[in-house]
C-alpha positions in Angstrom: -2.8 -0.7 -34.3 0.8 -1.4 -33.0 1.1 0.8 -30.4 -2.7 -0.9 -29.2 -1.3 -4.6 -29.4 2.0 -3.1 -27.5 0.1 -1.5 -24.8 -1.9 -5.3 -24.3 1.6 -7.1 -24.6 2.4 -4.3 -21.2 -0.5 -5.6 -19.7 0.0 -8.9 -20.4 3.3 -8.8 -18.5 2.9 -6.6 -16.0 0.1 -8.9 -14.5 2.2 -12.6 -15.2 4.4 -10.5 -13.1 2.1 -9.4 -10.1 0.8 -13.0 -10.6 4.2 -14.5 -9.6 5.0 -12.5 -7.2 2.0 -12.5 -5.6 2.2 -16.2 -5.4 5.6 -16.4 -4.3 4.8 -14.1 -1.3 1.7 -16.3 -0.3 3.6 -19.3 -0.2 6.7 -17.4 1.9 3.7 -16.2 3.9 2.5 -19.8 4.7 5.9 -21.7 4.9 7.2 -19.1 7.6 3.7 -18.8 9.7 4.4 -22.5 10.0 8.0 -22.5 10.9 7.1 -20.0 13.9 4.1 -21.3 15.2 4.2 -22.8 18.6 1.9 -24.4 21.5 0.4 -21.7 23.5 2.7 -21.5 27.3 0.3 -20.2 30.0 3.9 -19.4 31.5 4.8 -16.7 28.8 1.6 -15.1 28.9 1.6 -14.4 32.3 5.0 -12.7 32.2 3.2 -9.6 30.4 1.7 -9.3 34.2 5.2 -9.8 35.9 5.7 -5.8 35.9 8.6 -6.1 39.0 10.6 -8.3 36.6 13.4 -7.0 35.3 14.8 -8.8 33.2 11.3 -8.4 31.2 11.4 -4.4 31.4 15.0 -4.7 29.5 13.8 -6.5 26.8 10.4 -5.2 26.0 12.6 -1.8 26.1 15.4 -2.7 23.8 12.9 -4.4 21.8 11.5 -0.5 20.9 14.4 1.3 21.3 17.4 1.3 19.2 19.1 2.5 16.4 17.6 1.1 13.4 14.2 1.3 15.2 14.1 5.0 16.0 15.4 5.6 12.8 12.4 3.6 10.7 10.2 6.0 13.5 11.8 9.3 13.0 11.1 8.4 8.9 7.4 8.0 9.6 7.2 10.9 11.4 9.0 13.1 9.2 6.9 11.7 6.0 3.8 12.4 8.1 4.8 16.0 8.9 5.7 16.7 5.3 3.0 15.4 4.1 0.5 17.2 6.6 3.2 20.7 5.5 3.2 20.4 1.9 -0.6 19.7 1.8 -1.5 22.6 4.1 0.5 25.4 1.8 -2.2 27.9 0.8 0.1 28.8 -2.5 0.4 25.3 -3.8 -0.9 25.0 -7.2 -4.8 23.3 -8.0 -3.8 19.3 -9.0 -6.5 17.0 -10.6 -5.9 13.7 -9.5 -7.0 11.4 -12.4 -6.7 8.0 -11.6 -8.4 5.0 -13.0 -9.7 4.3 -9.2 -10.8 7.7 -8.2 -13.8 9.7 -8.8 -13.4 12.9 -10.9 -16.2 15.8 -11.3 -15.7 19.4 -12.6 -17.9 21.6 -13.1 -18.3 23.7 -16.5 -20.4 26.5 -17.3 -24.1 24.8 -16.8 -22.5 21.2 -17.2 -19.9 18.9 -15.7 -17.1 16.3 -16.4 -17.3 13.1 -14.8 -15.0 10.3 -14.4 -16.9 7.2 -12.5 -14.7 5.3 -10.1 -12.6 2.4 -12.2 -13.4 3.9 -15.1 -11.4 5.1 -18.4 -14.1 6.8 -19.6 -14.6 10.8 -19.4 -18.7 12.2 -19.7 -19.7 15.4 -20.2 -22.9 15.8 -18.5 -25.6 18.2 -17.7 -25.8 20.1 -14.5 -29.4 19.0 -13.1 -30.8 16.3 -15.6 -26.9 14.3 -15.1 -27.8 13.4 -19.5 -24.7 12.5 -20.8 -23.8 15.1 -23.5 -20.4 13.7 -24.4 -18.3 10.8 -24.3 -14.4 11.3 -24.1 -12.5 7.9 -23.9 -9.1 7.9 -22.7 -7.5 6.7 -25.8 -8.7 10.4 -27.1 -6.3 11.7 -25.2 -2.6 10.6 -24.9 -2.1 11.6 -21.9 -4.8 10.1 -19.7 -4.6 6.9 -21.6 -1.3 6.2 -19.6 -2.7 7.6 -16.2 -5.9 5.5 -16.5 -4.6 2.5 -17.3 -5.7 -0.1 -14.2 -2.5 -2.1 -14.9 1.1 -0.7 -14.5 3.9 0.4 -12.5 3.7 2.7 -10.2 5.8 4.6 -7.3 3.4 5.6 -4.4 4.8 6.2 -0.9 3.0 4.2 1.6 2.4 3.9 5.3 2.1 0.4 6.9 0.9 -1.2 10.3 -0.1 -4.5 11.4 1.3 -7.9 13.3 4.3 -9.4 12.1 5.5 -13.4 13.3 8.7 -14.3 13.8 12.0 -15.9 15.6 11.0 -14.0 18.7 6.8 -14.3 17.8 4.0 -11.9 17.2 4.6 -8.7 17.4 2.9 -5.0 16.6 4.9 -3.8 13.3 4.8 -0.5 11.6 7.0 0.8 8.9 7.2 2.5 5.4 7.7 1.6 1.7 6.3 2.0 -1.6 3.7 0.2 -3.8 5.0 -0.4 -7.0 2.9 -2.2 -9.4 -1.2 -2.6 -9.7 -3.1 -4.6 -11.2 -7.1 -3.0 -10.7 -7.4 -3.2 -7.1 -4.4 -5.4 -6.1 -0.8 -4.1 -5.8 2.6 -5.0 -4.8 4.6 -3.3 -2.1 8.2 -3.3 -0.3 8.5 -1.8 2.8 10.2 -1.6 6.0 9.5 -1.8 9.9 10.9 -2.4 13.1 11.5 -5.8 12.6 12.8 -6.1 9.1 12.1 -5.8 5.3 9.1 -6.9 3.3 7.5 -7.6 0.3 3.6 -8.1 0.6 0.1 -7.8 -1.5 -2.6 -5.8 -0.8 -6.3 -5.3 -1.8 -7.5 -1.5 -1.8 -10.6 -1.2 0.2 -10.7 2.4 0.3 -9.1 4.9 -2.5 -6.2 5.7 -0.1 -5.6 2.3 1.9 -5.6 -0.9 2.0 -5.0 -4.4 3.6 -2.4 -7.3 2.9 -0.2 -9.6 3.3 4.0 -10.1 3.0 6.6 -11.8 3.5 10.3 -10.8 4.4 13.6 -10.8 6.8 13.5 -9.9 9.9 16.9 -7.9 11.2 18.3 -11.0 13.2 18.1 -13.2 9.9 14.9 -15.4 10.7 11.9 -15.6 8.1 8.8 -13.4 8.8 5.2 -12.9 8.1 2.6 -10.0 8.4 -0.6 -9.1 8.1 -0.6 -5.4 7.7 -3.1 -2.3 6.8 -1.3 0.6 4.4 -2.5 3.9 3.9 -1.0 6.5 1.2 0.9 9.5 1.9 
């Protein structure tokens, strides 16, 4: 009975903190796409035509290439290609990937375990007729009781890209970070791009990605925004 009232108090405080934050990154989000917006200037927008100007070329190309920026790059392709490596090895070990938003089904010798999307329930069915034979709740077992949980913290490597506002306007971001902390189909993340560091929300829309917003500072010191799509490693 403890340990049950223990694991709601968890709960309880790991969403008033994914509330805060959450609201503390909108509100970033909206004070700094106000600070930056300005009047459109048919003048600017034409300059993206101005293709003999040079002064134009040098800053759209130190813009993509320097230090910091082709190190953040060289990151996201190296997690990329280990990723791809790692996941191609014909010797790695089988892994069941329990989660409380993914879909699990093994089959048994003429029946099957099932775990339905956002689910902490395990069935054991039968193969053909899908009649539920057995019900196995998490709390039956220790060890998926933690994994299933659809509140907690977590460490998941993500991938991020989307457009970012700030001193020097929009701009195409991309970048890398974690998610840290979920609450069903919301979490937090921190990540990093070309322009600067960020903390954002997101809402899953598939099992492996999802969309968000966040807020953060950019590497010159100014106050940005994003909207940004992120995708699991």
């Amino acid at each position: 009975m403890i340990k049950e009232i223990l694991i709601l108090l968890g709960m309880f405080v790991a969403g008033a903190i994914f509330m805060y934050f959450r609201s503390k990154i909108i509100n970033k989000v909206k004070d700094t796409v106000k600070e930056n917006t300005e009047v459109f200037d048919w003048q600017k927008f034409m300059k993206i035509f101005d293709i003999g100007n040079k002064v134009e070329w040098a800053k759209d190309i130190s813009s993509l290439f320097n230090l910091r920026k082709l190190t953040i790059y060289a990151l996201i392709i190296g997690a990329i290609f280990g990723y791809g490596y790692f996941k191609g090895r014909g010797d790695t070990p089988i892994q069941t990937n329990l989660d409380y938003d993914k879909e699990f089904v093994m089959n048994l010798n003429g029946e099957y375990l099932h775990k339905p999307k956002y689910s902490n329930d395990i069935y054991v069915k039968e193969t053909g007729t899908g009649k539920i034979l057995k019900h196995i709740k998490a709390k039956d077992l220790p060890l998926l009781k933690e994994k299933l949980k659809p509140v907690g913290f977590i460490l998941e490597p993500i991938g991020v890209m989307g457009g970012g506002l700030g001193l020097d306007g929009g701009a195409f971001e991309a970048g890398a970070g974690i998610s840290f902390l979920k609450y069903w189909k919301w979490k937090l993340d921190s990540f990093l791009t070309q322009k600067g560091i960020y903390a954002g929300t997101s809402y899953r829309i598939t099992d492996n990605s999802g969309i968000g917003i966040g807020a953060g500072k950019g590497y010159k010191g100014d106050s940005r925004a994003i909207l940004y799509y992120n995708f699991k490693f």
